[in-house]
C-alpha positions as CSV (number, residue, x, y, z in Angstrom):
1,X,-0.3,8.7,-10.5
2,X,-1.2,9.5,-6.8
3,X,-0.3,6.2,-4.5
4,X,-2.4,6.2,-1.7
5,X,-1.0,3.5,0.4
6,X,-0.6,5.9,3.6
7,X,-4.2,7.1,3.3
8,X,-5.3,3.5,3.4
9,X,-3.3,2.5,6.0
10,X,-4.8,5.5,8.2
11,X,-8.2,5.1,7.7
12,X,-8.2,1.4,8.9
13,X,-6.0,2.6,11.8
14,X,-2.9,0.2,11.3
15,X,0.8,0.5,11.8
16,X,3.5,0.1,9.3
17,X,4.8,-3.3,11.3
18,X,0.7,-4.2,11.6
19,X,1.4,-3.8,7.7
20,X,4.2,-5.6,7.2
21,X,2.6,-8.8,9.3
22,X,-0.8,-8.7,7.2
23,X,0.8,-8.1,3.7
24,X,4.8,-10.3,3.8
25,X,5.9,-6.6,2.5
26,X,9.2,-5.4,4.8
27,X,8.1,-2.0,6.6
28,X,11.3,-0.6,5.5
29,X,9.8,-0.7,1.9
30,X,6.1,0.4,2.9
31,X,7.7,3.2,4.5
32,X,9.5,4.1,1.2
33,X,6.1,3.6,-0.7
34,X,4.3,5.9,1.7
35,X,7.0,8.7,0.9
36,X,5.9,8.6,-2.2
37,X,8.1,5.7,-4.0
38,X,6.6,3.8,-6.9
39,X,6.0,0.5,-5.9
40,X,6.2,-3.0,-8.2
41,X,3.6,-4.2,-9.5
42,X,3.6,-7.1,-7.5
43,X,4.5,-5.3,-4.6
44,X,0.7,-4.0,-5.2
45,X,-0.9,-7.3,-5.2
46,X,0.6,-8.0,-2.2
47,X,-0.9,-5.4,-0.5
48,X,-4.2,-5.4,-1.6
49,X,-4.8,-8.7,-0.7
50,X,-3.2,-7.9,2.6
51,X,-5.3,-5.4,3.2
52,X,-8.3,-6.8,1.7
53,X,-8.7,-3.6,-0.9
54,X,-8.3,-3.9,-4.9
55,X,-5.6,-3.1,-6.4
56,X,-7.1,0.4,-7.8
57,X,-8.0,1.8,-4.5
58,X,-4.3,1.6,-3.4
59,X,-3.4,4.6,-6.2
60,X,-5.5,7.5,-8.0
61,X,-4.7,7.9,-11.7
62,X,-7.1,9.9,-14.2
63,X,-6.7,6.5,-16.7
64,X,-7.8,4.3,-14.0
């Protein structure tokens, strides 16, 4: 499973900190997630709605 976080973040031309306001996620930790950590599940939510994507667009799996 591919997370794709970073691409997201690029293609709507926001900062990590821009990030951190929209989403309540510390920018220490999307950092880490854009590095290739795996994120909670929650973590996910959170960012999705911030972001205003679904869940599945944030990550690329063949069993999605």
């Amino acid at each position: 499973m591919k997370i794709l976080i970073a691409d997201i973040i690029f293609k709507k031309n926001l900062s990590l900190r821009q990030v951190s306001i929209l989403t309540g996620v510390p920018k220490s930790t999307l950092g880490k997630l854009c590095n290739g950590s795996v994120p909670r599940l929650d973590t996910l939510e959170q960012i999705a709605k911030g972001l205003q994507v679904r869940i599945q667009d944030l990550y690329d799996s063949p069993w999605k």
